[in-house]
FIMARGU-250656 format. One line per field, with one value per atom (N, C-alpha, C, CB): residue number from 1; x, y, z. Coordinates in steps of 0.05 Angstrom, whole numbers, plus 5000, padded with zeros to 4 digits. Glycine has a CB too. Example, Ala and Ser with C-alpha at 12.3 -4.5 7.8 and 13.67 -1.06 7.14 Angstrom:
nr	c(1, 1, 1, 1, 2, 2, 2, 2)
c1	c(5264, 5246, 5264, 5226, 5257, 5273, 5258, 5282)
c2	c(4886, 4910, 4934, 4911, 4955, 4979, 5001, 4988)
c3	c(5156, 5156, 5156, 5181, 5142, 5143, 5157, 5114)
end
This chain:
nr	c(1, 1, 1, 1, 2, 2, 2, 2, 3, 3, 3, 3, 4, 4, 4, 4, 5, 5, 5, 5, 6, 6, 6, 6, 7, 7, 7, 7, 8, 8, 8, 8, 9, 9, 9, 9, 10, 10, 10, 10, 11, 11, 11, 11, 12, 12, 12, 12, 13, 13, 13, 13, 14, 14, 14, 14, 15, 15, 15, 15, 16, 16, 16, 16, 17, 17, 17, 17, 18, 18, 18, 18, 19, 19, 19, 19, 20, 20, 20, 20, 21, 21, 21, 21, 22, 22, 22, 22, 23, 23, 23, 23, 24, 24, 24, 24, 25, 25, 25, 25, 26, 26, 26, 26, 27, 27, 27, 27, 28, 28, 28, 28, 29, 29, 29, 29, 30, 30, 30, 30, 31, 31, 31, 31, 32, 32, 32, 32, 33, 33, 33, 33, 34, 34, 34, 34, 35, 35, 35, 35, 36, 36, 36, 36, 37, 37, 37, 37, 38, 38, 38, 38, 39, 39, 39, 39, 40, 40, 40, 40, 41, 41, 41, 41, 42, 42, 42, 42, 43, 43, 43, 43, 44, 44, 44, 44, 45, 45, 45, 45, 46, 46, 46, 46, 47, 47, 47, 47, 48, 48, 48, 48, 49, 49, 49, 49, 50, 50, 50, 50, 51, 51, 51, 51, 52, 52, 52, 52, 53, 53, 53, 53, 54, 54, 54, 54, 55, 55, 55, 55, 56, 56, 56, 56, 57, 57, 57, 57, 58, 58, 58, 58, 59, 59, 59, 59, 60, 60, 60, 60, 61, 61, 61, 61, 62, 62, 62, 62, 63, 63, 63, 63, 64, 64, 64, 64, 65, 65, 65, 65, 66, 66, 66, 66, 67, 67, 67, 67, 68, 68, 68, 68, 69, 69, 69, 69, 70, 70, 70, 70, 71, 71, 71, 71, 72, 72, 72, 72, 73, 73, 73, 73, 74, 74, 74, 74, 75, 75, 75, 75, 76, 76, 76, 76, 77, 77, 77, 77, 78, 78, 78, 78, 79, 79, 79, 79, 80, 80, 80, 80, 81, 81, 81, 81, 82, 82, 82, 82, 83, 83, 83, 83, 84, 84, 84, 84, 85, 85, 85, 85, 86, 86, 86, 86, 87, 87, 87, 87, 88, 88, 88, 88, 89, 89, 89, 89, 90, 90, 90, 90, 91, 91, 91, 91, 92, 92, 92, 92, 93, 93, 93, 93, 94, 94, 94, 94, 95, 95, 95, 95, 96, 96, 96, 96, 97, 97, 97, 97, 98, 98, 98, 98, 99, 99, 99, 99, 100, 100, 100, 100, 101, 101, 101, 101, 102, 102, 102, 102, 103, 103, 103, 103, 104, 104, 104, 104, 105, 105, 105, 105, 106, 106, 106, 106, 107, 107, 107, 107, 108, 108, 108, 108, 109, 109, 109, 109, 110, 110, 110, 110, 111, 111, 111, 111, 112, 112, 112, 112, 113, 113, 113, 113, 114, 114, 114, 114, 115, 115, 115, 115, 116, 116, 116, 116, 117, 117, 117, 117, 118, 118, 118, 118, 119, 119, 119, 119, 120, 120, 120, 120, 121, 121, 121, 121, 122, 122, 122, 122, 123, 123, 123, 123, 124, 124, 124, 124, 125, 125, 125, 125, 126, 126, 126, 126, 127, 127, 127, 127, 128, 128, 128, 128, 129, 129, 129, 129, 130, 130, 130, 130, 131, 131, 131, 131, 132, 132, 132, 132, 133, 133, 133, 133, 134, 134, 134, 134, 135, 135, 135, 135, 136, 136, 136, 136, 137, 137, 137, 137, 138, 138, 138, 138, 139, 139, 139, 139, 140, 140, 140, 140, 141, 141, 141, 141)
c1	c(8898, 8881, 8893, 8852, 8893, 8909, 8883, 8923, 8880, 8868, 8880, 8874, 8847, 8848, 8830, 8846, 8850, 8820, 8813, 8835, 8798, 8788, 8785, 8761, 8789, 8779, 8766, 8802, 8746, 8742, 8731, 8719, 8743, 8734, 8721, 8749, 8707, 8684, 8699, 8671, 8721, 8737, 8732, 8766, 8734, 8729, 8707, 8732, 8687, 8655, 8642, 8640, 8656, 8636, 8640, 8643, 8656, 8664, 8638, 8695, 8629, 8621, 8626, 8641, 8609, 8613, 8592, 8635, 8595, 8567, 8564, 8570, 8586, 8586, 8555, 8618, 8543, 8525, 8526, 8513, 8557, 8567, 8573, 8591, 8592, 8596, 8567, 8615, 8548, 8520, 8511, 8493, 8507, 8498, 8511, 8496, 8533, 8551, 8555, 8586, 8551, 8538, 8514, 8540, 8494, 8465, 8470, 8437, 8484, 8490, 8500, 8502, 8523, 8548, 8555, 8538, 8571, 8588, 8619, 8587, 8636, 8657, 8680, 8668, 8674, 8688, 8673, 8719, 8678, 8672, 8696, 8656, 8692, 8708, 8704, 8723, 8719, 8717, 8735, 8722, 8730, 8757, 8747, 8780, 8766, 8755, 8775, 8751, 8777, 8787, 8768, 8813, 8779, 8762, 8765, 8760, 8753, 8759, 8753, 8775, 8736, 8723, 8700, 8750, 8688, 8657, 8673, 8608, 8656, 8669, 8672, 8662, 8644, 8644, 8629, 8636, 8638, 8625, 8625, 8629, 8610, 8609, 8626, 8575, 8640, 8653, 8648, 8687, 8636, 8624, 8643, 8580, 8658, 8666, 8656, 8690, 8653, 8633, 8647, 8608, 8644, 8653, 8634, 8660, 8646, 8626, 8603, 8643, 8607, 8590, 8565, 8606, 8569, 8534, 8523, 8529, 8504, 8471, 8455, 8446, 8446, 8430, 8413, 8409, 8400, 8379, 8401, 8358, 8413, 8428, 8433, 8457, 8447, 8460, 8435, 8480, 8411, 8382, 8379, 8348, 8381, 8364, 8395, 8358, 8414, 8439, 8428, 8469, 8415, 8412, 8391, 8412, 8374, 8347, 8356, 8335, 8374, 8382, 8392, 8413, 8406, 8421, 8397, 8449, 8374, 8357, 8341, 8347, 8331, 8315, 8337, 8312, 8365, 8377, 8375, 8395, 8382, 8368, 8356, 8356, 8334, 8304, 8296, 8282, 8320, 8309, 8336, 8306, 8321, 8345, 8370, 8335, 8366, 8392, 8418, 8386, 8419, 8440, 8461, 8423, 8442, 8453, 8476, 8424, 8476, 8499, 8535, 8483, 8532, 8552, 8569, 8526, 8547, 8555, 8565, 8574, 8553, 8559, 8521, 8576, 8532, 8506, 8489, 8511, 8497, 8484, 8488, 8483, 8470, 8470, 8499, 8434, 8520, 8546, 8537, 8569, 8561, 8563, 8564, 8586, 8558, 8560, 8585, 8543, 8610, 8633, 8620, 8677, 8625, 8622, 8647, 8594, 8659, 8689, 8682, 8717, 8677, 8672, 8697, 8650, 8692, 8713, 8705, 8718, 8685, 8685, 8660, 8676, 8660, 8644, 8620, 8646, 8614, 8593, 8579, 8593, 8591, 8582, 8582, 8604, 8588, 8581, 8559, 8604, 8548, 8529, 8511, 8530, 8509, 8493, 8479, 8506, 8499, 8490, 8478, 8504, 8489, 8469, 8444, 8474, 8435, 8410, 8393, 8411, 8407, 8391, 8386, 8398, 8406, 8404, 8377, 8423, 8375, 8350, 8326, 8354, 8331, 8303, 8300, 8293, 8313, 8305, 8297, 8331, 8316, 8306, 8274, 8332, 8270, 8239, 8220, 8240, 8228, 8206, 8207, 8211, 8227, 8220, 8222, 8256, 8201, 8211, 8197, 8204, 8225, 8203, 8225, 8193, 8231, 8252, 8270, 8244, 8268, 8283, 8304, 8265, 8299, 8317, 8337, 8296, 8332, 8355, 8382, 8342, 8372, 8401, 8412, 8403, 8408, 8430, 8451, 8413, 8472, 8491, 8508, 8501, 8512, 8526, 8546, 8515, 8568, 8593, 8608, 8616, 8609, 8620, 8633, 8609, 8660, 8689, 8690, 8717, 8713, 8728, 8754, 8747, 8758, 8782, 8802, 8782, 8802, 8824, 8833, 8813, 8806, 8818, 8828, 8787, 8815, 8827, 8854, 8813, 8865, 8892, 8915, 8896, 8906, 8917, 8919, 8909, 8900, 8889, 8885, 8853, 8884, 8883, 8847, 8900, 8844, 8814, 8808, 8802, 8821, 8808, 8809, 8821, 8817, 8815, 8794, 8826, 8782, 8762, 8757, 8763, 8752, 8744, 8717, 8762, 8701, 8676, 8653, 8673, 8633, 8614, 8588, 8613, 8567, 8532, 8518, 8517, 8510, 8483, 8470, 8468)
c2	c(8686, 8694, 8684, 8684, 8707, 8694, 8679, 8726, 8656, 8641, 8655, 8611, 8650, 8665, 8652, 8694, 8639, 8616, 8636, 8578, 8634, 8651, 8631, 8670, 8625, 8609, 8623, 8588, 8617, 8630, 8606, 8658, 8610, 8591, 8596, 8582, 8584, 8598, 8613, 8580, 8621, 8643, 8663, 8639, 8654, 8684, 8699, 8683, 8690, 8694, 8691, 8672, 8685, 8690, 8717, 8669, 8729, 8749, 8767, 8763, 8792, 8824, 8833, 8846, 8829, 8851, 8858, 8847, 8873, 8888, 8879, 8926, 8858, 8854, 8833, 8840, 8829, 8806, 8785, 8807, 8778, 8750, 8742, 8744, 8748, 8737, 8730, 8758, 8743, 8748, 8716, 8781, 8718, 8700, 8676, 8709, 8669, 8645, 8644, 8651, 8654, 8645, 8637, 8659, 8639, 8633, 8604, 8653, 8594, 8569, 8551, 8568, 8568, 8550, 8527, 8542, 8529, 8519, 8514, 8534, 8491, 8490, 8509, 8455, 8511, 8533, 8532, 8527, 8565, 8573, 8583, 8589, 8569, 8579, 8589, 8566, 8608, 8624, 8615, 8655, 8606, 8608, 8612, 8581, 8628, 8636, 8627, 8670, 8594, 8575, 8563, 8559, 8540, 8525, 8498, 8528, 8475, 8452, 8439, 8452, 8461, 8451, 8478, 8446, 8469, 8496, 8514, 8482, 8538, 8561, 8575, 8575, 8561, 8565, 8545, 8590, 8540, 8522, 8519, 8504, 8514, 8510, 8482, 8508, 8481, 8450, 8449, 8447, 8423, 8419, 8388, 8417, 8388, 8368, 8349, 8374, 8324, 8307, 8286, 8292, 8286, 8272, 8240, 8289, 8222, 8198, 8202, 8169, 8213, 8210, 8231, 8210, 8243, 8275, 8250, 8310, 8253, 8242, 8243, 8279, 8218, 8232, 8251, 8210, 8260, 8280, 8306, 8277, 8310, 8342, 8344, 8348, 8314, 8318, 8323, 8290, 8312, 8328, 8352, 8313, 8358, 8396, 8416, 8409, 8402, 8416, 8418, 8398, 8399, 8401, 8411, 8378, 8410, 8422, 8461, 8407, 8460, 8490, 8505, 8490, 8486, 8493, 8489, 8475, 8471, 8479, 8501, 8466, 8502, 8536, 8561, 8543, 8560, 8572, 8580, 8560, 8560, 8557, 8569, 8540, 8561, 8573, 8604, 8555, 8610, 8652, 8659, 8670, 8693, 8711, 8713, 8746, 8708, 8722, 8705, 8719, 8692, 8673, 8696, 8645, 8702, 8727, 8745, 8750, 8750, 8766, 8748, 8768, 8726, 8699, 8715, 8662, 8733, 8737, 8708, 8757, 8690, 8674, 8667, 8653, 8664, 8654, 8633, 8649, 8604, 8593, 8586, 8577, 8574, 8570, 8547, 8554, 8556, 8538, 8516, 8545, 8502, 8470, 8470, 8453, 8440, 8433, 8413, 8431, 8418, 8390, 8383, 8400, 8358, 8337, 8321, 8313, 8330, 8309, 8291, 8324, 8268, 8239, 8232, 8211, 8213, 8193, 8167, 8194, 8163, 8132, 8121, 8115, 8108, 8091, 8097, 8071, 8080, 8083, 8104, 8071, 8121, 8153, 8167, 8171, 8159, 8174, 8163, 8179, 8129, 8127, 8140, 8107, 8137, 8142, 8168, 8143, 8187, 8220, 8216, 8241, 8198, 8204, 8197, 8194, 8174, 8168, 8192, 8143, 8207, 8226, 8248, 8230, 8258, 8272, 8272, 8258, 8248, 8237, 8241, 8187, 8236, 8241, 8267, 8230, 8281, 8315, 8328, 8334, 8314, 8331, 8320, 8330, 8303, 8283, 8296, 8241, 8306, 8324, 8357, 8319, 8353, 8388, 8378, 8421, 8363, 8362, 8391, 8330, 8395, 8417, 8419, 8453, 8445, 8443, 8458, 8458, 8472, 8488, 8468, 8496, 8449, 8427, 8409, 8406, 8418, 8408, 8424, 8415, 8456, 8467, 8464, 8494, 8445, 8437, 8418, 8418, 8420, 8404, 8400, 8408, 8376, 8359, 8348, 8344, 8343, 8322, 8316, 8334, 8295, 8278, 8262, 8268, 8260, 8245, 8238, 8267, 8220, 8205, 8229, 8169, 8230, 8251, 8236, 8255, 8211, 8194, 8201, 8163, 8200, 8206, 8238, 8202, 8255, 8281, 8289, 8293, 8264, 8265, 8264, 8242, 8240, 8230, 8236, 8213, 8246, 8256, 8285, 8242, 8302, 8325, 8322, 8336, 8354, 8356, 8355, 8382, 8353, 8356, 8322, 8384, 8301, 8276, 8267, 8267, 8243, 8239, 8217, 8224, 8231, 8229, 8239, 8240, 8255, 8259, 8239, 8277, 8237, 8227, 8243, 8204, 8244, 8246, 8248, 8211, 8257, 8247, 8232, 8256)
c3	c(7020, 7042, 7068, 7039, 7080, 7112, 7126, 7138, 7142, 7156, 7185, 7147, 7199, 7224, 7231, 7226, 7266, 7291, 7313, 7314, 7324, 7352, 7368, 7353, 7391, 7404, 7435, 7404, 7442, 7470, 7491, 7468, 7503, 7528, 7546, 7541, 7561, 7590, 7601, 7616, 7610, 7622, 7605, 7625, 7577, 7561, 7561, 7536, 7562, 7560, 7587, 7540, 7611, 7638, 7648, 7664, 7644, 7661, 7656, 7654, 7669, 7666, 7637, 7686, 7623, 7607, 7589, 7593, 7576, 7562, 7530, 7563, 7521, 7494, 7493, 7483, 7472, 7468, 7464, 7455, 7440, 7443, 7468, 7427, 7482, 7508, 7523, 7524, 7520, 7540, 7529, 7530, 7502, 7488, 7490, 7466, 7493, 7500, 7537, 7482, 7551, 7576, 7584, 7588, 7557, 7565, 7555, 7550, 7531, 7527, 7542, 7511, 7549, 7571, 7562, 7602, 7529, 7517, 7530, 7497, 7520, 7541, 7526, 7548, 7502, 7478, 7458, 7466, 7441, 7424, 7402, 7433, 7370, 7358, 7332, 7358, 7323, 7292, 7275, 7291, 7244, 7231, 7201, 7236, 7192, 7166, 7137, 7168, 7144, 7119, 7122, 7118, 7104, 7095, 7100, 7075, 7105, 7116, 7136, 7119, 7152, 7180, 7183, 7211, 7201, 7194, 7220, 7205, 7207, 7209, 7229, 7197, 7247, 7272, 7288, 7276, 7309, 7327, 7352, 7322, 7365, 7397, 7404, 7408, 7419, 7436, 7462, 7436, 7460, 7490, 7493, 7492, 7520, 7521, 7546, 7519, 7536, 7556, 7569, 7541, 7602, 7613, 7618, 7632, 7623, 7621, 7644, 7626, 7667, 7687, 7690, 7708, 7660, 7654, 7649, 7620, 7663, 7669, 7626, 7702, 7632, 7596, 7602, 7575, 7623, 7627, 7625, 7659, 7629, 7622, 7597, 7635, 7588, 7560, 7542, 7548, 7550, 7530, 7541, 7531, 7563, 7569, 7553, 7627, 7552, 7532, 7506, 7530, 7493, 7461, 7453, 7447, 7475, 7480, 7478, 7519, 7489, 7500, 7467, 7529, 7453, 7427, 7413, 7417, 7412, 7397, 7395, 7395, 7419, 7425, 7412, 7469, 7427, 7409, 7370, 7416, 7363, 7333, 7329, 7325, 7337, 7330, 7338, 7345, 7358, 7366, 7353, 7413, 7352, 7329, 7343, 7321, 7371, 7391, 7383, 7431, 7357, 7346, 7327, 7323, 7317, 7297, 7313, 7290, 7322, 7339, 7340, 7377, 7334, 7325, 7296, 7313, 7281, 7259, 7243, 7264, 7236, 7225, 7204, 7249, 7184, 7168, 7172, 7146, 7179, 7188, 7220, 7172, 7234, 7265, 7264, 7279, 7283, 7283, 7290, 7299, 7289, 7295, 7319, 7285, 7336, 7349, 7363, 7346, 7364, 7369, 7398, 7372, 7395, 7425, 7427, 7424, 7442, 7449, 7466, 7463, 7467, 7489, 7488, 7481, 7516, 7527, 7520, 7556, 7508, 7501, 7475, 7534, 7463, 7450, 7449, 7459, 7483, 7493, 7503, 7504, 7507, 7515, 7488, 7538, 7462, 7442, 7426, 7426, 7425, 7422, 7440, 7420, 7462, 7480, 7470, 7506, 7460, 7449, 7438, 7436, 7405, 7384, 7389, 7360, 7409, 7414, 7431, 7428, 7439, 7454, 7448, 7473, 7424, 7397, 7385, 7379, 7384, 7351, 7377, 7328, 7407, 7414, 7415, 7438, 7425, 7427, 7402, 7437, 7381, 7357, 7341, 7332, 7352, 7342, 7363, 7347, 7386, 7403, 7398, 7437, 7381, 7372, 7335, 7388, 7327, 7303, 7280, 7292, 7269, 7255, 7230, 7276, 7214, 7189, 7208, 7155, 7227, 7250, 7253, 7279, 7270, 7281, 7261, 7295, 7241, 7215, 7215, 7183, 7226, 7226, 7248, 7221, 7263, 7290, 7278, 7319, 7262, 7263, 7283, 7248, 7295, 7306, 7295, 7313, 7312, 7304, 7328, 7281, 7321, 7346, 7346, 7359, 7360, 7364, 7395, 7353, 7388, 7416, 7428, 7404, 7440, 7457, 7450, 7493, 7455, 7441, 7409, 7440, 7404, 7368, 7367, 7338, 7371, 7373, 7379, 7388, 7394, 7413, 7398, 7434, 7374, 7355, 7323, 7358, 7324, 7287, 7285, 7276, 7264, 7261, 7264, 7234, 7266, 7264, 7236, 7277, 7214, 7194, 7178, 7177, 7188, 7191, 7193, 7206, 7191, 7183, 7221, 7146, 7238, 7262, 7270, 7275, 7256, 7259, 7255, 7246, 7275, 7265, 7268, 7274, 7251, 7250, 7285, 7230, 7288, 7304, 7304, 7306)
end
């Protein structure tokens, strides 16, 4: 089986156009979106990459935004079976704790069985720089 990645970036998905994925990935405003149809890393996922100085109040109305996502049909158009992942690339430690704590509150104010299919994973930019993605550089929420 030939293995095949897509990658699209906000350039790819801001422009004019009439498709629904693109519509649908500007209402997110993901920093990339990707497809791949091996095996070894999920199949599709949003990457949002975080600079140290986003406020925690954005980085919740962001997860906030992927959860509402979740939960309406307008996901389906992803063509993917379950709601994709989430990658978070940080610059530090402390800015990736900082997520998961803000993670566990958004998803405890929308708690429901909905908010289970938000998978998250989250790495250092450092480690990504250095390690393959399929290395064991991920962490939980």
């Amino acid at each position: 089986q030939k293995k095949e990645a897509t990658l699209m970036t906000k350039v790819d998905f801001s422009g004019e156009r009439d498709d629904e994925l693109p519509l649908f990935l500007q209402s997110l405003k993901p920093d990339a979106y990707y497809t791949y149809n091996g095996t070894g890393i999920a199949q599709a996922a949003f990457i949002e990459v975080i600079d140290d100085y986003i406020p925690a109040q954005v980085l919740a109305n962001k997860i906030q935004r992927y959860l509402q996502a979740a939960n309406d049909t307008d996901w389906e158009v992803l063509d993917t079976n379950l709601f994709p992942s989430i990658i978070f690339l940080l610059p530090s430690i402390k800015k990736l704790h900082s997520l998961q704590r803000i993670i566990k509150q958004v998803k405890n104010r929308f708690a429901n069985e909905e908010t289970e299919e938000l998978r998250c994973n989250l790495s250092l930019v450092s480690d990504l720089q250095e390690k393959s993605i399929a290395d064991d550089i991920w962490l939980p929420a």
